[in-house]
N, C-alpha and C positions, 0 to 999 in steps of 0.2 A: 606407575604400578602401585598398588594399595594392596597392603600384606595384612593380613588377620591373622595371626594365631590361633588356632581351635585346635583341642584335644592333644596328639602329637603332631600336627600337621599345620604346616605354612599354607594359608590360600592366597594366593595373586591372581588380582582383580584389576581389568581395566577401565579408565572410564569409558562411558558410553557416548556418542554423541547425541546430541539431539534427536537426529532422525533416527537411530536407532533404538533411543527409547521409547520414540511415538510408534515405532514398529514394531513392538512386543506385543504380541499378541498373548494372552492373559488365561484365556477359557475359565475353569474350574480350578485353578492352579495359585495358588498362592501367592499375589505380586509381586511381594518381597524375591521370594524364591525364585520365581522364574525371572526377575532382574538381577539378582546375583548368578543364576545359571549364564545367563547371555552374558555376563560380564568378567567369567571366571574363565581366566586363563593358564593357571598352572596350579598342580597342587603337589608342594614341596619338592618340585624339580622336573613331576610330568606332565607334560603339555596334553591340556585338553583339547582332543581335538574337534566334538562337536556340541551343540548344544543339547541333545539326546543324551549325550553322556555327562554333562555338566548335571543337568537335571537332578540322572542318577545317583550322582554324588553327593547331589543334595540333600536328594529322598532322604537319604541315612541317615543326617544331620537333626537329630530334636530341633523344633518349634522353638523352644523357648532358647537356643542358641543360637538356633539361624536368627532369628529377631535382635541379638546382639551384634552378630555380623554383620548383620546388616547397617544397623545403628553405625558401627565404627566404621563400615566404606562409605558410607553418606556422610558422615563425620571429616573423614580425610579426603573426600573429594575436593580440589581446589575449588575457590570461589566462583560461582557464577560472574561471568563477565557483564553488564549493562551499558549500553551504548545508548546513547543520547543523541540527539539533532540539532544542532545549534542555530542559528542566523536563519528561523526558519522566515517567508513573507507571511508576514499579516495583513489578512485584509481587512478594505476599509470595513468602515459599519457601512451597510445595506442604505440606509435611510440618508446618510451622510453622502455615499455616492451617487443618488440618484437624485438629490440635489442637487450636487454639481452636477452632474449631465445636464439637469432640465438649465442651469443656469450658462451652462456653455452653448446649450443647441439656441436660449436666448441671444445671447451674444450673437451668435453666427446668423440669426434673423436678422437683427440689427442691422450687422455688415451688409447682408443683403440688402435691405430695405433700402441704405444709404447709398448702393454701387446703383442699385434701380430708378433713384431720384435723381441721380446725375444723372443717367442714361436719359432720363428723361429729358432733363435739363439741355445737355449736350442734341439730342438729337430728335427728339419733341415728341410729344405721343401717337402722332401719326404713321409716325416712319416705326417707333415702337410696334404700334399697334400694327399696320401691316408686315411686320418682322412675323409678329406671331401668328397672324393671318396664314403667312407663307409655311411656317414649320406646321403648322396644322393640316396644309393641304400636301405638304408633302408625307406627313404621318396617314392621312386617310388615303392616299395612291398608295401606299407601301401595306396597304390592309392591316394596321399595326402591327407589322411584323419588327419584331424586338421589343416594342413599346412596354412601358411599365409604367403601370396605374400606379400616382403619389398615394401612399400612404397601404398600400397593401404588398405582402411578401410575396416572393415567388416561390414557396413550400410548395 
């Protein structure tokens, strides 16, 4: 609680939270004012019980005093809290990662090229080449159902 003294009169102010100060709605009305109304909770022992009447109480209060109380509960409001993120992931640079892809999807041709030249080796282009004779004829009996064209997506 946040005590001001004005005039003869103790005022007790809570703070507000966050969402409720983004929930004040403002109109014509003074911002100072109608955030010290939303945040007045006693004055010198009676409980305010709504924001209409907090208001009222204010009305009565000079400009140029309410503009001090104000000043002193913003004043003795505790510290804003800041929270920070620590250990957040950094990504790579763009141009740096697509680098390495284009240098790994090399590699991986590579490997291929070299499993295909043995195959070759081991079992001769013939029997290769009718290998892929066969998956072809059984791709066109099947009316390329599943089949996926190299190099385009299935969007």
């Amino acid at each position: 609680m946040i005590e001001v003294k004005l005039l003869h009169y103790t005022f007790q102010f809570r703070r507000l939270s966050w969402k409720e100060e983004f929930a004040l709605k403002f109109g014509k009305e003074d911002p100072r004012r109608v955030t010290l109304a939303a945040s007045l909770d006693n004055v010198s022992g009676m409980k305010i019980s709504s924001f209409s009447d907090a208001l009222k109480i204010l009305k009565s209060i000079p400009t140029a005093v309410l503009e001090r109380a104000y000043i002193i509960y913003r004043y003795k409001l505790p510290k804003s809290k800041i929270f920070s993120t620590t250990y957040l992931y950094k990504a790579p640079d763009p141009l740096t990662h697509n680098k390495k892809v284009f240098e790994d999807e090399e590699q991986k041709e590579e490997v291929i090229d070299v499993i295909h030249r043995q195959m070759e080796s081991t079992f001769g282009r013939k029997e290769l080449q009718e290998q892929q004779n066969l998956e072809k004829e059984i791709l066109d009996k099947s009316n390329k159902r599943g089949a996926v064209v190299k190099g385009e997506s299935n969007e």
